[in-house]
Structure formats: structure tokens, C-alpha cells
VOGU-3710 file (C-alpha; in Angstrom, 3 decimals, decimal comma):
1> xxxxxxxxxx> -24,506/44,521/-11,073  -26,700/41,275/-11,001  -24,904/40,046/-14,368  -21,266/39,822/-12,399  -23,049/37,860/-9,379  -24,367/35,262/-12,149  -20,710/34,953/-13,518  -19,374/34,548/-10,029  -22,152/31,857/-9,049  -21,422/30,053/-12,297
11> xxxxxxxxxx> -17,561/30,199/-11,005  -18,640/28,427/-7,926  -20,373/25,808/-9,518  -17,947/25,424/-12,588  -14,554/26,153/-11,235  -15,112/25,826/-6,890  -17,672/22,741/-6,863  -19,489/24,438/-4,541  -22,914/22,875/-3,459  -26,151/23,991/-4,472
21> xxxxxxxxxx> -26,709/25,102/-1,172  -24,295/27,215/-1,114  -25,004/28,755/-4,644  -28,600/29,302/-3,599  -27,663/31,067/-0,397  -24,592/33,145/-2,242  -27,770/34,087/-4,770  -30,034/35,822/-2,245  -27,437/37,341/-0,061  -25,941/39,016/-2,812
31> xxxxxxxxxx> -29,498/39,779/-4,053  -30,418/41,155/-1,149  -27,001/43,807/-1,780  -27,732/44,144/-5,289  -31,321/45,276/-4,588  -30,365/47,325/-1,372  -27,484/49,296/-3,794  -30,072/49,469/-6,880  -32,582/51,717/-4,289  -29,711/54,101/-3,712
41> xxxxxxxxxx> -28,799/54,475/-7,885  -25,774/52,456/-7,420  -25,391/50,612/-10,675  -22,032/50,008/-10,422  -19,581/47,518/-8,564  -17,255/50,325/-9,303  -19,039/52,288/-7,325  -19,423/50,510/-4,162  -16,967/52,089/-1,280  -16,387/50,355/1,884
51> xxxxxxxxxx> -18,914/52,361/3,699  -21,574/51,201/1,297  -20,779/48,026/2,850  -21,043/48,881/6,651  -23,879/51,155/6,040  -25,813/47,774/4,299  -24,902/45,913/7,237  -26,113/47,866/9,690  -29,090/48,824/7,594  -29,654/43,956/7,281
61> xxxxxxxxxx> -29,074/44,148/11,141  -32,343/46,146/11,877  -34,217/44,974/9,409  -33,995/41,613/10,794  -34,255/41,980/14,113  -37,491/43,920/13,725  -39,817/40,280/13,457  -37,476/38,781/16,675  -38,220/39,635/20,263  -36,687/37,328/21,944
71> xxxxxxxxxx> -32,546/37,432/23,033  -31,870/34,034/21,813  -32,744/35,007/17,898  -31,170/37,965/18,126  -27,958/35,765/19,233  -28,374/33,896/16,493  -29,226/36,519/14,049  -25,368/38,089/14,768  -23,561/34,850/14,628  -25,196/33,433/11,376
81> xxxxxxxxxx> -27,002/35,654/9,377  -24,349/38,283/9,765  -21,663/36,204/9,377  -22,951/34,425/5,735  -23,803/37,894/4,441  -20,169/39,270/5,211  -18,654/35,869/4,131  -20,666/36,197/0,565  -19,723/40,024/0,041  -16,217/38,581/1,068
91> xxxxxxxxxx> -16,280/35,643/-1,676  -17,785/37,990/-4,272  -15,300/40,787/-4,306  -12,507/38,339/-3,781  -13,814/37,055/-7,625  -14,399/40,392/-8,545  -10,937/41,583/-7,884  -8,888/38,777/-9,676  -11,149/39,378/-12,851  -11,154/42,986/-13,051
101> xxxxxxxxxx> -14,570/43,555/-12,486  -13,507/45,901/-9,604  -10,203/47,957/-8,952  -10,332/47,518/-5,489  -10,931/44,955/-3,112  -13,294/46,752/-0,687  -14,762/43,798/1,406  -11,645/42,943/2,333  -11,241/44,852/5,559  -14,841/43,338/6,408
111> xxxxxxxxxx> -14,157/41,525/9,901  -16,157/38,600/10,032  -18,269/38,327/13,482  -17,208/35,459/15,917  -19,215/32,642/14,844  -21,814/31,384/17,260  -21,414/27,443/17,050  -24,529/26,058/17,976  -23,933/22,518/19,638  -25,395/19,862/17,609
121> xxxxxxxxxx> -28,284/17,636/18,846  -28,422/13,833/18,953  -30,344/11,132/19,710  -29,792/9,377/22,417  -29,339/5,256/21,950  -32,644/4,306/22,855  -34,278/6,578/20,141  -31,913/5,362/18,148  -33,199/1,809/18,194  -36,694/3,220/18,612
131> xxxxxxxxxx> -36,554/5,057/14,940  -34,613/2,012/13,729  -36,903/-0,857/14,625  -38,443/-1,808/11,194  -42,276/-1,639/10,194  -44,629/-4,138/9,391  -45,850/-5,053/7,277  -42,913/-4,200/5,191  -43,983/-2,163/1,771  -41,523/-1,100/-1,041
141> xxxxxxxxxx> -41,420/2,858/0,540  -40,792/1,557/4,078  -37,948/-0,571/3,261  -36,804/2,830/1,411  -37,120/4,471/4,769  -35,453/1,453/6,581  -32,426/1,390/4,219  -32,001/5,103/4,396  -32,235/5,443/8,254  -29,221/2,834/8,708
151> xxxxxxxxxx> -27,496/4,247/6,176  -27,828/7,817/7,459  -26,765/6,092/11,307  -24,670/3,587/10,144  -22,145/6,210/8,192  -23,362/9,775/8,566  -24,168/10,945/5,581  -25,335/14,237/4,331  -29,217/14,786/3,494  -27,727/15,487/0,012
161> xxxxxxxxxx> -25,537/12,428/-0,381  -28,393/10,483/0,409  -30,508/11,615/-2,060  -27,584/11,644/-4,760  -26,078/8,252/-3,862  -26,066/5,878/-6,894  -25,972/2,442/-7,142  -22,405/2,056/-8,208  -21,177/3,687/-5,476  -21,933/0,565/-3,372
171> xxxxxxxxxx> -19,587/-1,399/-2,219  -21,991/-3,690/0,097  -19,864/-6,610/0,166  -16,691/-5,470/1,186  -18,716/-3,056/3,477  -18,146/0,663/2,024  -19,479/2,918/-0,143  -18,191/5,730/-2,234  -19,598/9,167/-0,976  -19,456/12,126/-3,153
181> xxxxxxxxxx> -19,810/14,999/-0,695  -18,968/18,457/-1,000  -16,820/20,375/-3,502  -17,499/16,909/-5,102  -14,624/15,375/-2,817  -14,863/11,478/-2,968  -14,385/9,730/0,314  -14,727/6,106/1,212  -17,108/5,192/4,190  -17,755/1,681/5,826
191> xxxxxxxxxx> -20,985/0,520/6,326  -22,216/-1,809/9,628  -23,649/-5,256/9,012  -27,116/-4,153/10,029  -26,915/-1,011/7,681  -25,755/-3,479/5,078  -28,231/-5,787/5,352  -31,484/-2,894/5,094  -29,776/-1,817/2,267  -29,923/-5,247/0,776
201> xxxxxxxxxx> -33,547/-6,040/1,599  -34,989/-3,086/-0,002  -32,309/-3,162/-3,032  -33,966/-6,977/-3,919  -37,979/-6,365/-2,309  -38,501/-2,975/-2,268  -36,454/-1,161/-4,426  -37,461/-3,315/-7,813  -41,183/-2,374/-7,453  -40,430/1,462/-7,852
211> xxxxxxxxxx> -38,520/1,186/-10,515  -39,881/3,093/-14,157  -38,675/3,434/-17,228  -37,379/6,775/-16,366  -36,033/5,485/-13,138  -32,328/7,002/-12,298  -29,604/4,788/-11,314  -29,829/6,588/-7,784  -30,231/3,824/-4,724  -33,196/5,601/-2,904
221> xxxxxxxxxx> -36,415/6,258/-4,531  -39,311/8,033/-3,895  -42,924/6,354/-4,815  -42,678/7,782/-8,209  -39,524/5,598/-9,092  -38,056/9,537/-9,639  -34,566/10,463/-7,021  -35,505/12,477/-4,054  -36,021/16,086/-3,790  -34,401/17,705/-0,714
231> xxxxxxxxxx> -38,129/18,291/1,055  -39,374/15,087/0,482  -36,687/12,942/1,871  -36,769/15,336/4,601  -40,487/14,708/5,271  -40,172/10,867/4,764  -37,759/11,026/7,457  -39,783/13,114/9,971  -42,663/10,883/8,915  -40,917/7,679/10,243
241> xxxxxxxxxx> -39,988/10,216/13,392  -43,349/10,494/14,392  -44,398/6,989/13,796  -41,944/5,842/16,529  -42,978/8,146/19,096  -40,302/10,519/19,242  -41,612/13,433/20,663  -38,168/15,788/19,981  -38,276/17,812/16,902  -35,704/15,246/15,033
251> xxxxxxxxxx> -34,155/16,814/11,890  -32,613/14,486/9,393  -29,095/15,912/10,614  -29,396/14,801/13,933  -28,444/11,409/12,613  -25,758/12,353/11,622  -24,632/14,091/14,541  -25,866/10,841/16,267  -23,396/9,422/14,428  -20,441/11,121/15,437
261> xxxxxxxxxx> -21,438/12,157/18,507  -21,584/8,048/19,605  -18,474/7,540/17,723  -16,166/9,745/19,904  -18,799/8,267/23,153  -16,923/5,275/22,313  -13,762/6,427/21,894  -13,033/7,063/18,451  -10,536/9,171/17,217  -11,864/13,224/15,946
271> xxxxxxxxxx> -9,394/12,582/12,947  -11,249/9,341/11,901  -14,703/11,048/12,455  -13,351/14,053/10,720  -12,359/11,966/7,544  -16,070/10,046/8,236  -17,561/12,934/7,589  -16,045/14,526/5,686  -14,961/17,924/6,908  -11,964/19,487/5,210
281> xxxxxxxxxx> -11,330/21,321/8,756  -10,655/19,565/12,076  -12,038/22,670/13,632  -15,824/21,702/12,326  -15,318/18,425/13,462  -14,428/19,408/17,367  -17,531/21,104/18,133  -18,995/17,268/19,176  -15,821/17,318/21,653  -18,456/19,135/23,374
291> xxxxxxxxxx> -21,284/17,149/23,148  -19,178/14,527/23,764  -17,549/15,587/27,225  -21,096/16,870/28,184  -22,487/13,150/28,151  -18,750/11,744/29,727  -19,655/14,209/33,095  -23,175/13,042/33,310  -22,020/9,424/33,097  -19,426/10,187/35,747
301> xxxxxxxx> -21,797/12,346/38,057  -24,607/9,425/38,368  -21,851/6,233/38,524  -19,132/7,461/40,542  -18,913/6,891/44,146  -17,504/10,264/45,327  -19,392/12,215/42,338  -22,251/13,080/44,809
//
């Protein structure tokens, strides 16, 4: 079985685009079926009937919940957990079916759970300019950080198009750059003055002294002079987190919920910060509607006379 989920990963890198991410986590959900099945002297795909399915579901279900006690996990547990390993089995037999690696199509009747959409976090504007307000004295990895930061506000980018961005997708002095996000879908992003000008700084003093002979052509660099891996750029970021005081667990995606989140604050348009960042779907982008109208009542509640 485990030789048809490495053809069908290879189709979503190859043929789909799909982000390592998403390979990874396709990988071990279907792992975790392949291995469940394997137990139970199913060696077949053929073999699989729709209440194999179920019956692994409900077996994942338990299994999981036996390490969480409290509601809110469980909550969570239902909406996500469940709902990636349904959407992989999904995906998979959807594959397997249109290259005759299975008659029959038996995920197909597999309802997918109502998705639990977690509101996204942000920062508010004075952490904002608290995590923003440059170091000194300035070294070549801190003007990394700097550039990254308001780059990250500035246009809310991805972790991952972060890392991968390269230097000739700048476009500094007409204010853009060229973002390759996911399904490696190009989109064109402006860039603010003050996110401009950090990446400018460290691109001419910091930037230059990291460079190897092995160095990539990517803009951010670690101290190596080698691109970023995922963990490290994370823990730069929550390094330069905790050195401004910022007592909130910050992940590297708040910014860019930050980013959006301020946007429609200010009356932008969810169709521009959809195409900002990004999202194929309107529907992901409207989940900051929420955030959004959350912040509008507060403002309303404490500045309006009859509010009280």
C-alpha cells in the first residue's frame, strides 16, 4: 500500500504544486492508515471497504483523545485533526480512482466534519512598534531580523516565502516584490517605505558580511551565509519577541494576521487583502471579518456617548 501513497505524494508535488507542508502532513496521515490497515492483514487498497474507513476513524478519535483532558483540545481535536485525516483519505482515493489503483472510490461518501475556524491572533499597534523598533548596536543578523520583521508586517508574507524569497524577486524601487506562494502561484505585493528602507540597510551593511561562497541568491540569511530552515527563522523571530518585552506567546503568523487584520481596521477592501495574501478562496480570507468587527465594537463601546 505505502508504494501508491509515494506515487500520489510525488503527484502533489509534480503535477498539484502542493507545499511541503502539505506533502509532509499527507505522508503521516496516510501513514498512520497504512500502518493501522497493515495490523489488520490488509495489504491491499483493493481491499479497503468503506467501513474500514469509519472503523479507522473512530479507532484515530480515541486514540487521541486519550493524552487530552481538557474540553477545549478535544474541540480542537474534531475540527482539525479529524478533518485533515478525512481530507487526506479523501485526496488519496480521489488519485487512486482516476489511475486505477482502486475500482471504487470508497472515501467518497466520507463527510468532512464542520471545520472549527480558530480566530487568528494579532498584535495590537503598540507591539507592533514595540517588536519593530530596531536594535543597537546594529550587527549583520539583527538587520536580518529588522528587514524580515517589516517585511513580514509590511506585506504579510508566509513563514515559507520568507525564507524562499530571492533577490530577484525585489522590486524595492518601484515598491513590490514578487511572492511565490502556494501551489507556486506568483502574486505581486507592495512594500511600505519603512519596510523598504530595512530591507535596504541590511541588503548593503548586513547582508554582504554573511555572504559565502556557497551563499544562495535567497535575500535572508542565517549566520552561516546558508537560506533559512523553517525552525530557525521561527526561533530568530521569537528571539526578537522576547527581546522587546512581549509577554504574549507571538508566533511568526501573527504578523501576518497583524497584517490583515489592521488592513480591514482601516478600511481596506477583503478582496484586496484576499489577493495580498494570497488565498485562492474569499472564504479563508473572511475569518478576520471577525477579528475585525470584534475591535470596531470595542472602539465604539469606550468612545461613544450613548455606548455606556
Amino acid at each position: 500500500m505505502q508504494p501508491a501513497v509515494e506515487d500520489f505524494l510525488q503527484y502533489l508535488r509534480m503535477e498539484r504544486g502542493q507545499s511541503e507542508n502539505t506533502q509532509k502532513t499527507y505522508a503521516a496521515l496516510l501513514g498512520r492508515f497504512v500502518a493501522w490497515a497493515g495490523q489488520r492483514s490488509l495489504g491491499d487498497w483493493k481491499e479497503i471497504q468503506f467501513n474500514h474507513l469509519t472503523t479507522f476513524l473512530a479507532s484515530e478519535r480515541e486514540r487521541a483523545l486519550l493524552n487530552r483532558d481538557d474540553e477545549q483540545k478535544k474541540r480542537q481535536l474534531s475540527s482539525e485533526s479529524l478533518y485533515l485525516q478525512i481530507a487526506a483519505l479523501r485526496a488519496f482515493y480521489k488519485y487512486a480512482e482516476a489511475e486505477k489503483i482502486v475500482g471504487t472510490n470508497v472515501a467518497e461518501n466520507l463527510s468532512l466534519p464542520r471545520r472549527w475556524k480558530r480566530l487568528p491572533k494579532a498584535l495590537t499597534s503598540e507591539e507592533i512598534d514595540r517588536l519593530l523598533t530596531p536594535i543597537t548596536p546594529e550587527t549583520p543578523s539583527s538587520l536580518c531580523d529588522q528587514a524580515v520583521l517589516e517585511l513580514a508586517y509590511a506585506s504579510g508574507l508566509r513563514l515559507s516565502e520568507l525564507r524562499n524569497l530571492r533577490l530577484e524577486q525585489l522590486q524595492l524601487e518601484s515598491g513590490f516584490i514578487i511572492v511565490i506562494g502556494k501551489g507556486n502561484k506568483e502574486r505581486v505585493v507592495p512594500v511600505g517605505r519603512q519596510a523598504v528602507a530595512a530591507i535596504e540597510h541590511y541588503l548593503q551593511s548586513g547582508r554582504p558580511k554573511l555572504l559565502t561562497k556557497r551563499t544562495p541568491a535567497n535575500v535572508f540569511l542565517s549566520q552561516r551565509g546558508t537560506a533559512f530552515s523553517p525552525v530557525t527563522l521561527w526561533l530568530r523571530i521569537k528571539n526578537r519577541v522576547a527581546y522587546s518585552g512581549i509577554s504574549r506567546n507571538v508566533t511568526p503568523h501573527m504578523l501576518r494576521h497583524s497584517f490583515a487584520t489592521h488592513l480591514l481596521e482601516h478600511g481596506a477592501d477583503l478582496r484586496v487583502i484576499q489577493e495580498l495574501l494570497g488565498h485562492s478562496n474569499i472564504g479563508t480570507t473572511e475569518i478576520y471579518t471577525h477579528v475585525a468587527g470584534n475591535r470596531l465594537t470595542e472602539v465604539h463601546r469606550k468612545f461613544h456617548p450613548r455606548a455606556g
